[in-house]
C-alpha positions in Angstrom: 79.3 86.1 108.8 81.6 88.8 110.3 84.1 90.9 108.8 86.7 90.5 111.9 90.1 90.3 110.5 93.0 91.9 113.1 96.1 94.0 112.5 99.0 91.9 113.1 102.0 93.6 114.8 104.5 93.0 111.6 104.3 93.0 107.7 105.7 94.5 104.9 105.5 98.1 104.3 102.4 99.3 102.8 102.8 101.4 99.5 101.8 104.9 100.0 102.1 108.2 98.7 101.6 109.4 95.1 103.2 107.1 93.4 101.2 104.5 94.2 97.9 106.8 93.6 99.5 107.0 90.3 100.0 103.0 89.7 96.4 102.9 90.8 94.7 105.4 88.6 96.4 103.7 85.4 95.1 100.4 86.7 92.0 100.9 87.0 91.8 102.6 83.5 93.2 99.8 82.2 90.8 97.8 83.9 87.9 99.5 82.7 88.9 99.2 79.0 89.2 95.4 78.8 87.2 92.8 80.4 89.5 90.2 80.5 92.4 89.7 83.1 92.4 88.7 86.8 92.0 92.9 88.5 88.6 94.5 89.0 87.6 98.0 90.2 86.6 97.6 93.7 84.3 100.4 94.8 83.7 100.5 98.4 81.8 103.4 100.7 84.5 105.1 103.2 83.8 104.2 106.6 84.1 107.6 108.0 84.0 109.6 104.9 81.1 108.3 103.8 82.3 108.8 100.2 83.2 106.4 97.4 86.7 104.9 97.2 88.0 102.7 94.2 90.8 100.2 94.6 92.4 97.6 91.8 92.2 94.5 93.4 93.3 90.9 92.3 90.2 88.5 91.8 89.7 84.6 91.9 87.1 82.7 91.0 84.0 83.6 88.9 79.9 82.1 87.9 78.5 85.3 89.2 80.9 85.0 92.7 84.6 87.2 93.2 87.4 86.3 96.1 89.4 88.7 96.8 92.1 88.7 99.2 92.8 92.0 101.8 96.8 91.0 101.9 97.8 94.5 101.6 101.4 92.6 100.3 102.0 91.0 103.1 101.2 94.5 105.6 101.2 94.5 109.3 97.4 96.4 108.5 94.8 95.5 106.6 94.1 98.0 103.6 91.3 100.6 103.9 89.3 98.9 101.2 89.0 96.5 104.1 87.5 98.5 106.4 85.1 100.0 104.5 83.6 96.6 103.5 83.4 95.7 106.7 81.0 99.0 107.7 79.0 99.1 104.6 79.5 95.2 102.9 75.8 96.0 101.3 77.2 99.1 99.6 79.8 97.5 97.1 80.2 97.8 93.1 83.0 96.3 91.3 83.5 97.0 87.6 85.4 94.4 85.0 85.7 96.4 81.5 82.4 98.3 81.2 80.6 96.3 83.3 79.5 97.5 86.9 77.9 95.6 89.0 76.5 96.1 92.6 77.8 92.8 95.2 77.6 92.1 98.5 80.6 91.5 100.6 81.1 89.0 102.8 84.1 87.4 104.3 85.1 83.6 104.6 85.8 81.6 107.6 86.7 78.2 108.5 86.5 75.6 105.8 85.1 77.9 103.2 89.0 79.9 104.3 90.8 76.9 104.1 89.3 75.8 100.2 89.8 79.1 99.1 93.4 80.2 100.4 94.2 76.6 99.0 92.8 78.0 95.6 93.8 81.3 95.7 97.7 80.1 96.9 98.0 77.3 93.9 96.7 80.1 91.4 98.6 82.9 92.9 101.8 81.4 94.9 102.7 85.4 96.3 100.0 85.2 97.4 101.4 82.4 100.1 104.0 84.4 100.4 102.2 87.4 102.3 101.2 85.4 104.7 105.2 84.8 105.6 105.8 88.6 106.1 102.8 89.3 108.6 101.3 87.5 111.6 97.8 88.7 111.0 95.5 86.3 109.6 94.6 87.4 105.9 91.0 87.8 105.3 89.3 86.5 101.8 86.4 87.9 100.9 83.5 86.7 98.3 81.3 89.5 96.7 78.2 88.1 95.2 
């Protein structure tokens, strides 16, 4: 399958700027100390930078199989993290307390979309939400 989700042409305002590098840092150390919860550590390889990039991302699902969803809140873009799977899906860790593992990403379409939006929207309602703000279609993506 393809990784062809488009930018929309509104959304929410994407977070930016230290602040949020800040918010992210302490996430992902939280992450890393407990294995329980509903983030991961989602390390990608940078499409042009070629170097690794780390993102806390929400996770659904589970038995050896992570969604995730590249809502970016609701954002007229899709975030970087996005991207970056989408040039190198074969090049993708993601780490739950101590535990790294390397996944391969690859993202849904169709009826396998519909199932897990339905999922992801009934565990997660802001998630519904986002897609309100933008007119892009949100992409979910499985790692396995």
């Amino acid at each position: 399958m393809t990784f062809d989700g488009r930018n929309g042409t509104r959304g929410a305002r994407q977070p930016q700027g230290l602040l949020i590098k800040l918010a992210n840092k302490v996430a992902m150390g939280r992450i890393r100390r407990s294995a329980s919860g509903s983030l991961l550590v989602l390390t990608t390889i940078g499409r042009q930078s070629g170097e690794e990039r780390q993102s806390p991302v929400r996770w659904f699902g589970g038995d050896g199989e992570w969604l995730i969803v590249a809502s970016a809140g609701g954002a007229a873009k899709n975030p970087a993290w996005y991207y970056n799977l989408k040039a190198h899906p074969d090049r993708v860790w993601i780490q739950i307390g101590r535990e790294k593992k390397a996944v391969t990403a690859e993202q849904l379409h169709g009826a396998e979309y519909d199932a897990a939006w339905q999922r992801i929207a009934a565990e997660a309602p802001q998630f519904a939400g986002y897609r309100t703000k933008t007119d892009r279609l949100i992409p979910v993506v499985r790692l396995s």
